[in-house]
NULOGU-863804 format. One record per residue: residue number from 1; residue in one letter; x, y, z of N, C-alpha, C, CB in turn. Coordinates in steps of 0.02 Angstrom, whole numbers, plus 50000, padded with zeros to 5 digits. Glycine has a CB too. Example, Ala and Ser with C-alpha at 12.3 -4.5 7.8 and 13.67 -1.06 7.14 Angstrom:
! residues 2
REC resi resn   n_x   n_y   n_z  ca_x  ca_y  ca_z   c_x   c_y   c_z  cb_x  cb_y  cb_z
REC    1    A 50660 49716 50390 50615 49775 50390 50660 49835 50390 50565 49776 50452
REC    2    S 50642 49888 50354 50684 49947 50357 50645 50002 50394 50704 49970 50286
END
This chain:
! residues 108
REC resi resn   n_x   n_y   n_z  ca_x  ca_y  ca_z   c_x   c_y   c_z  cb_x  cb_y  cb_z
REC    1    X 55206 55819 56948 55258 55769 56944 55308 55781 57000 55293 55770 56874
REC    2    X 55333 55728 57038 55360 55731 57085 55426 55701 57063 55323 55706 57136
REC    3    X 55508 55726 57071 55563 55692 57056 55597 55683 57136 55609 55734 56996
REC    4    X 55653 55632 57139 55680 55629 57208 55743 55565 57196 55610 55607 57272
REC    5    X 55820 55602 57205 55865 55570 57195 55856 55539 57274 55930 55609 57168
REC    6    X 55879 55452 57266 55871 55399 57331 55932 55387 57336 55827 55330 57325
REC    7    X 55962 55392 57387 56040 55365 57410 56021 55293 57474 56095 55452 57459
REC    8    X 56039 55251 57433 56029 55185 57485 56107 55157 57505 55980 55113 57441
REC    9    X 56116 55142 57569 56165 55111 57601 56155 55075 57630 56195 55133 57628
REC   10    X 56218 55008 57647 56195 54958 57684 56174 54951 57734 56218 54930 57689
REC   11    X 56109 54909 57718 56047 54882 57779 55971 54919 57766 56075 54910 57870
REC   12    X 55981 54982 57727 55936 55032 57722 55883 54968 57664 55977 55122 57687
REC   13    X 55795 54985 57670 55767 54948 57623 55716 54994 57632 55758 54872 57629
REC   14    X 55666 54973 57579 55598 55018 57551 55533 54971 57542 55615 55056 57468
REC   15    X 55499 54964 57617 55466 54908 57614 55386 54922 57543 55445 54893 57708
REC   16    X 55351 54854 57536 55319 54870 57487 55258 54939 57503 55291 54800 57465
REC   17    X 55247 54969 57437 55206 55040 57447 55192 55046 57370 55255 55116 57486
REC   18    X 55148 55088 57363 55105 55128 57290 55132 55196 57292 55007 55135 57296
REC   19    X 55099 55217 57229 55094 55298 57236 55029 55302 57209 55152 55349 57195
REC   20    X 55022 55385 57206 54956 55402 57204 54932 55417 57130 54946 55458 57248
REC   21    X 54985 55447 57090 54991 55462 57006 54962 55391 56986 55084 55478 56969
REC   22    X 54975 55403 56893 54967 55373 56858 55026 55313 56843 54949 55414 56820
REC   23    X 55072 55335 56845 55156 55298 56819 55211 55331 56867 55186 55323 56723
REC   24    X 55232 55282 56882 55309 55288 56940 55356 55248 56884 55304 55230 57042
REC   25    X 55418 55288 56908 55486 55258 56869 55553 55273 56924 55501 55306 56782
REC   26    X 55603 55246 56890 55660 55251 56929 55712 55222 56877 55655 55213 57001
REC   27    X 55755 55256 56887 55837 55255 56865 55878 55239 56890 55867 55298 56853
REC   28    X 55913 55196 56878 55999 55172 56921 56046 55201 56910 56034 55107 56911
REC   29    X 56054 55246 56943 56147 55255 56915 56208 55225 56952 56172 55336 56918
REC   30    X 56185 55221 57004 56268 55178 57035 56268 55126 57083 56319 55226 57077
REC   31    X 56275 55085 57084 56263 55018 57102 56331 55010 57166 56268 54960 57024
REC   32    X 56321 54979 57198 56405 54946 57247 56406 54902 57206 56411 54910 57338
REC   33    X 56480 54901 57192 56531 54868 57168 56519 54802 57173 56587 54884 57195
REC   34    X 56506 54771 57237 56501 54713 57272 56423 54683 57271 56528 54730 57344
REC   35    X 56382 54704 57255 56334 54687 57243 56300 54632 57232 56331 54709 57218
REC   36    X 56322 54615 57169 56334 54558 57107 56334 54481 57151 56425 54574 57060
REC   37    X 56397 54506 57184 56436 54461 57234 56411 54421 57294 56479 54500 57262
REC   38    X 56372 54478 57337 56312 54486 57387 56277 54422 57351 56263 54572 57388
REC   39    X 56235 54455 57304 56184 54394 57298 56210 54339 57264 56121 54410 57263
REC   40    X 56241 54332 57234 56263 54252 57224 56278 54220 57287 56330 54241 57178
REC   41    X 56317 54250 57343 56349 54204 57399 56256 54215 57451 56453 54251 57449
REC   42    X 56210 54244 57435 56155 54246 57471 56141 54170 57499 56098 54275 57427
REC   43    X 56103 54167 57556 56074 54111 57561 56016 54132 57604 56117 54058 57585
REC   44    X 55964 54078 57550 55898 54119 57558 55847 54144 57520 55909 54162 57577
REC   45    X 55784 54177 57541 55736 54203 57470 55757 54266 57470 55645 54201 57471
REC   46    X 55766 54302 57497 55771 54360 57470 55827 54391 57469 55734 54395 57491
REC   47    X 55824 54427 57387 55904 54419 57362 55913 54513 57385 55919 54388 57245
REC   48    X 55981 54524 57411 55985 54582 57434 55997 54623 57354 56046 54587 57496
REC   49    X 55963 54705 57409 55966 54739 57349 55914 54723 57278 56036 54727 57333
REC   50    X 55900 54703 57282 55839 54701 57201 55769 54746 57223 55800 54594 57176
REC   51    X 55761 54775 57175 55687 54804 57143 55620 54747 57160 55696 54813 57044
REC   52    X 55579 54742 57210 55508 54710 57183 55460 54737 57133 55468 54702 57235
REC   53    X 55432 54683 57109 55354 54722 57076 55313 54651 57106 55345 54740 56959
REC   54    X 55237 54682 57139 55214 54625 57154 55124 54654 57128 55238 54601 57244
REC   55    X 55081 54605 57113 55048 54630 57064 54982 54611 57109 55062 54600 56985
REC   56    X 54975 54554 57146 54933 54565 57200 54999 54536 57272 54845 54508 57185
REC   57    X 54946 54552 57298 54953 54538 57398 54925 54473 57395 54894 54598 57466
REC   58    X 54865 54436 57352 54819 54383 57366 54888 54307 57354 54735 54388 57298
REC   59    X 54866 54261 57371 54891 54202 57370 54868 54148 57323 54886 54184 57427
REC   60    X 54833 54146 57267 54812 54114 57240 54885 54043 57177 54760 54174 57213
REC   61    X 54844 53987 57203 54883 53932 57186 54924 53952 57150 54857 53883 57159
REC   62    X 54921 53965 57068 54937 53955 57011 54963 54028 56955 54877 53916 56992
REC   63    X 54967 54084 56999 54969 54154 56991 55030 54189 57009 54920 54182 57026
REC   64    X 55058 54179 56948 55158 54233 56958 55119 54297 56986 55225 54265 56849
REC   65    X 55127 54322 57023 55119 54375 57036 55165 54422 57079 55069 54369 57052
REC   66    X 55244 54394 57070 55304 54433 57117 55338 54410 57040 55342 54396 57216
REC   67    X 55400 54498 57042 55451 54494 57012 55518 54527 57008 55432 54495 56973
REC   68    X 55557 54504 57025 55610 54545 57048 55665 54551 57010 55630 54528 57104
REC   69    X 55695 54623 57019 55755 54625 56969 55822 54664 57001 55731 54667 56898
REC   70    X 55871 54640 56989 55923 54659 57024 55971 54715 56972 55960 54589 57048
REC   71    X 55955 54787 57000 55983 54822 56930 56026 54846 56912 55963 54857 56911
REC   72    X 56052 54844 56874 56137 54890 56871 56129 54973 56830 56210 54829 56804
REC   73    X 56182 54986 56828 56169 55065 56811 56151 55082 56739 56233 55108 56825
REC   74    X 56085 55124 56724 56065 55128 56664 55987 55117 56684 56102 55076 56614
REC   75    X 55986 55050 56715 55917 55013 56716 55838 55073 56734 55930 54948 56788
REC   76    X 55830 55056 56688 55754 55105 56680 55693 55093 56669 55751 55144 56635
REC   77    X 55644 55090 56751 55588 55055 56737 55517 55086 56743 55592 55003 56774
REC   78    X 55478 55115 56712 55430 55118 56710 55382 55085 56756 55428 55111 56664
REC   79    X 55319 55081 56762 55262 55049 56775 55184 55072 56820 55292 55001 56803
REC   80    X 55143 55057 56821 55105 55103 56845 55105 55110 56921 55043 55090 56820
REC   81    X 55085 55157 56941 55096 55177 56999 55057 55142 57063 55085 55242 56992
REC   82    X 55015 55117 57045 54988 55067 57084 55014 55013 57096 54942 55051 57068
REC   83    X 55055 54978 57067 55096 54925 57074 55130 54929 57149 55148 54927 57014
REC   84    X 55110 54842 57171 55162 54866 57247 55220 54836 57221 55141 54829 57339
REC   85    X 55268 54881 57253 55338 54886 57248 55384 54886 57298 55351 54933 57220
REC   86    X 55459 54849 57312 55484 54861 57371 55571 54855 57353 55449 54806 57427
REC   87    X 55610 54880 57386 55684 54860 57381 55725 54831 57447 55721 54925 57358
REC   88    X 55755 54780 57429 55766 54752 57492 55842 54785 57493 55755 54663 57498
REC   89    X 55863 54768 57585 55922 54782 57602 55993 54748 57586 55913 54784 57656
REC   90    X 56034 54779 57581 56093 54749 57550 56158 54765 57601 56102 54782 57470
REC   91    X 56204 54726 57616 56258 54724 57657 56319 54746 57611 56265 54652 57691
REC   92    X 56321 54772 57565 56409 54788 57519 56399 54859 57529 56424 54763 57413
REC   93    X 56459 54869 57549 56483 54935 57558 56468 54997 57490 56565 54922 57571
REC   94    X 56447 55039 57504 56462 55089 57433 56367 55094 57451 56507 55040 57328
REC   95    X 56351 55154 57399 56280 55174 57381 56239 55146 57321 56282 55243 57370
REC   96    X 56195 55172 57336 56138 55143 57272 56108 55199 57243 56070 55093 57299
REC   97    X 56111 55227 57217 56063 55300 57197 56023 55281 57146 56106 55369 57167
REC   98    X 55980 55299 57157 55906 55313 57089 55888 55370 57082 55829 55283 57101
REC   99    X 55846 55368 57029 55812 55424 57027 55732 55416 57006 55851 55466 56982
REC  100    X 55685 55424 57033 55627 55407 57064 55577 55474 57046 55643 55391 57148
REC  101    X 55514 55442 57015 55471 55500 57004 55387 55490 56987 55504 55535 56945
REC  102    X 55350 55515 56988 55264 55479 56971 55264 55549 56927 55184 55466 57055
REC  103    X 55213 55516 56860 55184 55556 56833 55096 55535 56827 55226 55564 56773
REC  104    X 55076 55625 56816 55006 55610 56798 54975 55608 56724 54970 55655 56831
REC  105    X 54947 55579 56718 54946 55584 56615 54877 55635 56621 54920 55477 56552
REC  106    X 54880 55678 56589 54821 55723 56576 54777 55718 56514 54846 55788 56575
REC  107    X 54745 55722 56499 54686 55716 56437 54681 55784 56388 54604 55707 56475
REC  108    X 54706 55811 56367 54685 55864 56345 54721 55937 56376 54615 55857 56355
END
């Protein structure tokens, strides 16, 4: 099991990627202030600062397959580690910290 506190500042992003485990997670603890703010006055698709989960790469018509969440402190997400995932960049002053980790599930 791998743990790793993430300090994000503005402009910094985490383009989409996997891991190699079974289950990846991450924790929010501190959000910029301004955040909130950022993406409401956004203009545009992509809302700064939010969490992706995207479930394929393929393009097919009729298939949700992107979902994004914009998280405040507390927010705790699970999911398997294969999942592509990405965090986009954000312009408000202040940090973002997580806390970020893959586990392997063992059998016995």
């Amino acid at each position: 099991m791998g743990v790793w506190v993430n300090y994000m500042t503005k402009f910094e992003s985490n383009p989409y990627h996997t891991h190699d485990e079974d289950l990846s997670f991450v924790i929010y603890t501190k959000i910029p202030s301004d955040l909130k703010k950022e993406v409401k006055e956004n203009v545009g698709t992509v809302r700064p600062g939010t969490i992706n989960f995207m479930y394929t790469l393929g393009t097919e018509k009729y298939n949700l397959n992107r979902h994004e969440f914009l998280p405040k402190p507390g927010d705790f997400f699970i999911f398997p580690a294969s999942l592509h995932h990405s965090v986009n960049h954000f312009q408000s002053k202040g940090e973002r910290i997580s806390i970020s980790g893959n586990l392997k599930i063992i059998n016995g």
